[in-house]
C-alpha positions in Angstrom: 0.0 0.0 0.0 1.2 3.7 -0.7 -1.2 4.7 2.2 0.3 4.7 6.1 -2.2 5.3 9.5 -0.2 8.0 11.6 -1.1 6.6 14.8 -1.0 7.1 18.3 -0.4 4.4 20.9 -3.2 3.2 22.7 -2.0 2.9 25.6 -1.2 6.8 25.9 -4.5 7.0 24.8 -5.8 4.8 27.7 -3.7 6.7 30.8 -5.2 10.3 29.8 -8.6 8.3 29.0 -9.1 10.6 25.6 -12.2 10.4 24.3 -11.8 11.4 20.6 -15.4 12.7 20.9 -14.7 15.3 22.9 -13.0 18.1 22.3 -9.8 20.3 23.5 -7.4 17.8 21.4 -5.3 18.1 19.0 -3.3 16.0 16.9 -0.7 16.8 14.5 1.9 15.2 11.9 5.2 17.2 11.8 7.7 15.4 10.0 8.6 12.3 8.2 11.9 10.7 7.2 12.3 7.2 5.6 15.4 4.4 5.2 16.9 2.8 2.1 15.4 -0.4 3.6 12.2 1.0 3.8 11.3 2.0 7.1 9.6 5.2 7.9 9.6 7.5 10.9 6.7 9.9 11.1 6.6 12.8 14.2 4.1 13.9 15.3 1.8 15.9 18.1 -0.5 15.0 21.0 -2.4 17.8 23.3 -5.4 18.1 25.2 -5.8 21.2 26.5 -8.7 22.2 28.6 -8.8 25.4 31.1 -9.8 24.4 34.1 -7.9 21.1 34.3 -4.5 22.5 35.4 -4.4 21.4 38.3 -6.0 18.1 38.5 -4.6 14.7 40.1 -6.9 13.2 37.7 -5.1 12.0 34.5 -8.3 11.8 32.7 -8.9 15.4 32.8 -5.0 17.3 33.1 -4.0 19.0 30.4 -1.1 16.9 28.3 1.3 17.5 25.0 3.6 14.9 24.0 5.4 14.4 20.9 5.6 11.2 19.4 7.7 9.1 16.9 6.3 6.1 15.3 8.5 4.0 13.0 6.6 1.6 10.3 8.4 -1.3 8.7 8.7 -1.9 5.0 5.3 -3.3 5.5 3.7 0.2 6.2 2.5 -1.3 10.3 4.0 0.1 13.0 6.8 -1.5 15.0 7.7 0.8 17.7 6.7 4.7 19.0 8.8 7.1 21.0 6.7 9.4 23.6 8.4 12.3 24.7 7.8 16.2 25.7 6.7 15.8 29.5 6.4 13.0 32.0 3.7 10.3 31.3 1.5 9.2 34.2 3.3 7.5 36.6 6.6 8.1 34.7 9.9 10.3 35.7 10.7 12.6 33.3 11.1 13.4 29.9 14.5 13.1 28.6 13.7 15.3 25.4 11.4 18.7 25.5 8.7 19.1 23.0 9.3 21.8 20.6 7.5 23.3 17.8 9.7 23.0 14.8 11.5 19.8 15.0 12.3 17.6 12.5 14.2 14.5 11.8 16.9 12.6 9.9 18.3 8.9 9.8 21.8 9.2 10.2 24.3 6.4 8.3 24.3 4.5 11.0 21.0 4.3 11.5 20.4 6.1 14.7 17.8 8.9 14.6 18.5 12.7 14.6 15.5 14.6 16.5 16.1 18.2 15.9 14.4 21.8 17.0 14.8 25.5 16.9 17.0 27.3 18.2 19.3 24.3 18.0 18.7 21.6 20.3 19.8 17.8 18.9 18.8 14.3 20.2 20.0 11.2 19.1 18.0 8.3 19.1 18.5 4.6 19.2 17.3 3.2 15.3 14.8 1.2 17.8 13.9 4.5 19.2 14.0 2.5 22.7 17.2 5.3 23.7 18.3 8.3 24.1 21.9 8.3 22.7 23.0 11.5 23.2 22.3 15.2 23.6 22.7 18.6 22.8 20.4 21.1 24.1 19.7 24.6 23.5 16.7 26.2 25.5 14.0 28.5 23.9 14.6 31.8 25.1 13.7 35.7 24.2 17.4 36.8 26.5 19.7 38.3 24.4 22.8 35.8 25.4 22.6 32.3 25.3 21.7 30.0 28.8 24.7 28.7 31.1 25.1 25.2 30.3 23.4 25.1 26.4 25.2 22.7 24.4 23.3 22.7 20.6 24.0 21.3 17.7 21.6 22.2 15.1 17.9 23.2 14.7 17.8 21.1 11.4 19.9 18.1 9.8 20.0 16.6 6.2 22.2 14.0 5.0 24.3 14.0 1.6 24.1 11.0 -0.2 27.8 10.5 0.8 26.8 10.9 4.9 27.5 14.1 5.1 25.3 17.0 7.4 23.8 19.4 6.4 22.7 22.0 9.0 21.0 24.8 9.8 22.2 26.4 13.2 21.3 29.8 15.0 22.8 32.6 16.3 22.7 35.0 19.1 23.0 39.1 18.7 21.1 39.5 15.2 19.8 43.3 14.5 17.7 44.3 17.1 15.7 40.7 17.6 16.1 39.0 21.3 16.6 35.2 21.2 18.5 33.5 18.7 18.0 32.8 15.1 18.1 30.3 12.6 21.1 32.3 10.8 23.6 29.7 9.4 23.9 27.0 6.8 26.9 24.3 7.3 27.8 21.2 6.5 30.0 18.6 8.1 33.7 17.2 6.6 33.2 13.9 4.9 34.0 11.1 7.2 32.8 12.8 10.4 29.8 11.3 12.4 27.2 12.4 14.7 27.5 10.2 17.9 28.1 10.2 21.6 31.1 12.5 22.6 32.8 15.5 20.7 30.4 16.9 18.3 31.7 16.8 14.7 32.7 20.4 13.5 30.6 22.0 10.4 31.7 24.6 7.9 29.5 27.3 7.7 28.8 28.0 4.1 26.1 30.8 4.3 24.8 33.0 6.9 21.1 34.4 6.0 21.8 38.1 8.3 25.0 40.0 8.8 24.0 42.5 10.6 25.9 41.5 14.0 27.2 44.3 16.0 25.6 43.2 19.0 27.3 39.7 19.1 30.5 39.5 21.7 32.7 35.8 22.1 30.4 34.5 24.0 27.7 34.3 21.1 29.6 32.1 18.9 30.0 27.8 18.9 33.2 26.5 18.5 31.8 23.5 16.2 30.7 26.1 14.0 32.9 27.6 11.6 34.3 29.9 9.0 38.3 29.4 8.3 40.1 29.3 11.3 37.2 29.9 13.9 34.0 30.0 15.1 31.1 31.8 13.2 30.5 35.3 14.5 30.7 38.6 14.1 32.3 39.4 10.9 33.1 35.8 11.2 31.1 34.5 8.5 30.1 33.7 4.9 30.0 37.0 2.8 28.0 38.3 1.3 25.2 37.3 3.3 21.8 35.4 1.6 20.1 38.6 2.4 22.5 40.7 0.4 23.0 38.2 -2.2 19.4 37.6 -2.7 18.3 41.2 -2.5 21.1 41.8 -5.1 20.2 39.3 -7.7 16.1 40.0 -7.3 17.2 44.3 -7.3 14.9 44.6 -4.1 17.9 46.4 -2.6 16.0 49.0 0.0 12.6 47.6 -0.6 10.0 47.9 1.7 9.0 44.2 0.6 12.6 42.5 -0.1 14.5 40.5 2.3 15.8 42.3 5.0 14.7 41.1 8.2 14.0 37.5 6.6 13.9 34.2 7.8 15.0 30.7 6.3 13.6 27.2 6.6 15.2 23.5 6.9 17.7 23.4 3.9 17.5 20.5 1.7 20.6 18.4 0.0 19.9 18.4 -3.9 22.9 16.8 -4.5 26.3 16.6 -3.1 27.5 19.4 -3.3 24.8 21.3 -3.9 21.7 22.3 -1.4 18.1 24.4 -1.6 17.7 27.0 1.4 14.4 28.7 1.4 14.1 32.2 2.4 10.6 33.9 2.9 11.0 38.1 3.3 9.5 39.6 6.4 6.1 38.5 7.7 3.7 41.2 8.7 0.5 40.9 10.1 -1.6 41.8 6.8 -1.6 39.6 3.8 1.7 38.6 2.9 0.3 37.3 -0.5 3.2 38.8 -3.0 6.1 39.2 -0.5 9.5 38.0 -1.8 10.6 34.9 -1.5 13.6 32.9 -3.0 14.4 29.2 -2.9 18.1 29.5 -3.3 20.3 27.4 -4.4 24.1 27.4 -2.5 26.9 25.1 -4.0 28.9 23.5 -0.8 31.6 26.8 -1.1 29.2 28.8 -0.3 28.2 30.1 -4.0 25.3 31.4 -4.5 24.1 29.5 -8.2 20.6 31.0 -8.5 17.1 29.9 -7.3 14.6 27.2 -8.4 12.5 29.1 -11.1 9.4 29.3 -12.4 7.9 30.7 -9.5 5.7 33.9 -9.2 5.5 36.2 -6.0 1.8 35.9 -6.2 0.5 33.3 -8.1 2.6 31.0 -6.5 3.0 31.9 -2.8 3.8 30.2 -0.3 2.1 33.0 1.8 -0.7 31.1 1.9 -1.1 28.7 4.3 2.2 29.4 5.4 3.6 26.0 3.7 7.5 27.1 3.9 8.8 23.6 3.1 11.2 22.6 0.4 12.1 18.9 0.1 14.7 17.5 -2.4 16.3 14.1 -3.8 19.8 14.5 -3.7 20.1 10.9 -5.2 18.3 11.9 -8.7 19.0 15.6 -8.2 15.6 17.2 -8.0 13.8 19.6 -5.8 9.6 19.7 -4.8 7.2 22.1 -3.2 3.9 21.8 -2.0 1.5 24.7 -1.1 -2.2 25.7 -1.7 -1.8 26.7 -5.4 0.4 23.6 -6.4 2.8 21.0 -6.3 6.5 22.2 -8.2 9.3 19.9 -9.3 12.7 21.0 -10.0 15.8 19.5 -12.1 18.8 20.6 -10.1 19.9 23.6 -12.6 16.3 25.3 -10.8 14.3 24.8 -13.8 11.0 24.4 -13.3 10.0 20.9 -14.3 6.4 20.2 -13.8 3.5 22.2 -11.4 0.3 20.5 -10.7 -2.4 23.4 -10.0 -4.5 23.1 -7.3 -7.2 24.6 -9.8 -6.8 21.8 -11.6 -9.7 19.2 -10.7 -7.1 16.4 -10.7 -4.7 17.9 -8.3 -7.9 19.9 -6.3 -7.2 17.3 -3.4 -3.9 18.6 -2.6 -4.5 21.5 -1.0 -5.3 19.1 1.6 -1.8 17.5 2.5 1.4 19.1 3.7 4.7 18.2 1.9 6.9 16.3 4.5 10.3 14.8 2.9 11.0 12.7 -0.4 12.5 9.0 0.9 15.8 7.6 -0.8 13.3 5.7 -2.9 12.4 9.1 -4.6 8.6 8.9 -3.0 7.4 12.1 -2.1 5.6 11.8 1.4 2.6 13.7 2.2 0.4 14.0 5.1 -3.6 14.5 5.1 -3.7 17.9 7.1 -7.1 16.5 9.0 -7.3 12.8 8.7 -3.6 11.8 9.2 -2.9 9.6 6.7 0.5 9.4 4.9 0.2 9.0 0.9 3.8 8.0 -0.5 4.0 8.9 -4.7 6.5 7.6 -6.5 8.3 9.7 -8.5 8.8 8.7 -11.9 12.1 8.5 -13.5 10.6 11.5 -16.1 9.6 14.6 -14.0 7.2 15.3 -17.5 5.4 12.0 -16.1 4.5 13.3 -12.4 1.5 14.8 -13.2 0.0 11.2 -14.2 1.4 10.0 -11.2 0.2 12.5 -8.8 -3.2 12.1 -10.1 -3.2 7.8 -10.0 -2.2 8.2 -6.2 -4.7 10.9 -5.4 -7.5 8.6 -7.0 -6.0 5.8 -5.0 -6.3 7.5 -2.0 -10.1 6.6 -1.2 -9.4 3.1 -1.9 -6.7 2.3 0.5 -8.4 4.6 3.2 -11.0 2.2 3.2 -9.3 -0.7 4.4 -7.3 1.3 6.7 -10.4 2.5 8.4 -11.8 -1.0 8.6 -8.4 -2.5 10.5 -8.1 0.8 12.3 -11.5 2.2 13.2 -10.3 5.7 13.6 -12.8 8.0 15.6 -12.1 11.4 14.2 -9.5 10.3 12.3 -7.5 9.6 15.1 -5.9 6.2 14.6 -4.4 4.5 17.7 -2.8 1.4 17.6 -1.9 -1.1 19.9 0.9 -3.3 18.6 3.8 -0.9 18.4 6.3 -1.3 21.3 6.0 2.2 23.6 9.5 3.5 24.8 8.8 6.7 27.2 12.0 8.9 26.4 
């Protein structure tokens, strides 16, 4: 089946006594990462939140938010589920905070990557039964960073060759408190992300350079540019902001990309990766606003932007559906938002776009774009009844259109046997056979 149930364990289900009936929960799908052998790791979100319930013994009625990570086998059912983000009844507690945000990679070895803004980094057991290791960064509006932090990243990708690819923040930016998702770097070939030292990345690209707050103390020694750590005038020139502004000629626009932010960069290749940069967001419509998904070669050269794209037509504005995935394997980038699904050949030409006008390709407004696997399946999640659809890619990007559309129509089919093994009550699927490891 292309079609997976993103569940929830029963269990969890049983301590809180959830009635899916009720309201005050919520459920969510984050992220999804798969193997070369097949497996899949989907996270996702658990909360109940009701008012008057804060300070209740009573488990059936406390408030609760977990996060969860559920790994499927090749077969699509799942074989074990991580629960993490505060204490379970009766249990000690959590070794790993929930955060908005995160994300996850498998890592050569096989050991799960759970990261989250600013820059916090878990590593799991493949079995997700342990917490290997840890590198925390807490999420804070000071202006310096906590005694004690430790991070890593807020994202990871991996090259096909093992390599990292990370997004970190920084400290001191402008006039904004807290730190920022400001650098992209990527590890030496040959290092690994384990227990002890942390393997040293090489920033490549910084998205702001305006730092004259920043002192020593705001920089990371496993971050760097030359012969030391990123910060201050430390750093990649010129920035993505410049460089971006520059190639676009929004220089001193009022709606260019000064004071903009960047999402999870993605690995289209080796040596070549997409970082997505959205200009400013203000509290009107943002339909139009300037946006680039740039592409940076591993020296830090900026070679352009996927094309094809325009500011308004095409805006990822709407709905706020910031995520670029790519297949560094077959060297092609995708997008997902509520005007269409885009496909890029790695020289940023614009390949094929499936319209959301289009009656064929009318159901996708209705899923989030989460990762493409090493297969080169594209996996989406069903915003409201949490189902992952995997669609293979075809060798011809010319042919996804045809493809997209024979997995859409497929959809209703295998949803139907799903719900009849599952019984979902408000399409919230729990399941009972997964092993439950309380991080």
């Amino acid at each position: 089946m292309n079609l997976l149930p993103i569940t929830a364990p029963a269990s969890l289900l049983d301590a809180h006594r959830l009635d899916p009936e009720a309201g005050g929960w919520g459920f969510r799908v984050d992220h999804a990462v798969a193997t070369t052998a097949g497996d899949t790791y989907v996270l996702t979100g658990l909360r109940r939140y009701r008012g008057h319930a804060a300070g209740s013994a009573d488990p059936a009625e406390q408030n609760f938010g977990y996060q969860l990570i559920t790994r499927h086998g090749a077969d699509g059912k799942p074989t074990a589920t991580a629960v993490f983000g505060q204490a379970a009844p009766g249990g000690g507690p959590t070794a790993v905070p929930e955060r908005d945000g995160t994300t996850l990679a498998v890592l050569p070895d096989g050991a799960v990557a759970v990261s989250s803004p600013p820059g916090s980094t878990h590593l799991l057991s493949a079995e997700l039964d342990e917490v290997l290791a840890s590198w925390p960064m807490s999420w804070g509006w000071d202006n310096r960073q906590a005694p004690g932090e430790d991070p890593f990243a807020a994202s990871i990708a991996v090259t096909p060759a093992g390599r990292l690819l990370c997004m970190t923040s920084e400290y001191g930016l402008s006039n904004w408190a807290g730190a920022h998702a400001n650098t992209v770097a990527v590890s030496e070939p040959g290092s690994a992300l384990g227990p002890g030292p942390k393997p040293l990345l090489r920033a490549i690209a910084t998205l702001d350079a305006r730092t004259g707050r920043q002192s020593d103390a705001d920089s990371y020694a496993h971050v760097r540019y030359g012969d030391g750590p990123v910060g201050r005038d430390n750093r990649p020139s010129p920035s993505l902001t410049e460089a971006l502004s520059e190639l676009t000629g929004t220089s001193g626009s009022l709606h260019g990309y000064l004071d903009s932010t960047m999402t999870r960069p993605a690995a289209l290749g080796e040596d070549l990766f997409v970082v997505p940069v959205f200009g400013k967001t203000y509290r009107s419509s943002n339909r139009g606003q300037e946006f680039s998904f740039a592409l940076v070669d591993d020296r830090g050269m900026l070679r352009g932007r996927l094309g094809g794209l325009h500011l308004r037509e095409d805006s990822p504005f709407t709905g706020f559906d910031f995520t670029v995935v790519a297949d560094p394997h077959r060297a092609r980038a995708f997008h997902l938002n509520r005007y269409g699904l885009y496909a890029w050949s790695a020289d940023g030409v614009l390949r094929a776009r499936m319209s959301t006008a289009e009656k064929p390709f009318k159901p996708l407004v209705h899923f989030a774009l989460l990762e493409c696997t090493p297969a080169g399946e594209l996996l989406l999640a069903h915003r409201k009844q949490h189902l992952l659809l995997r669609v293979p890619v075809p060798q011809d990007l010319d042919d996804l259109g045809p493809a997209v559309e024979t997995a859409l129509k497929g959809y209703g089919r295998e949803r139907t046997v799903l719900k009849k093994q599952y019984e979902p009550v408000n399409w919230l699927w729990s399941d009972r056979a997964a092993t439950v490891n309380h991080l």
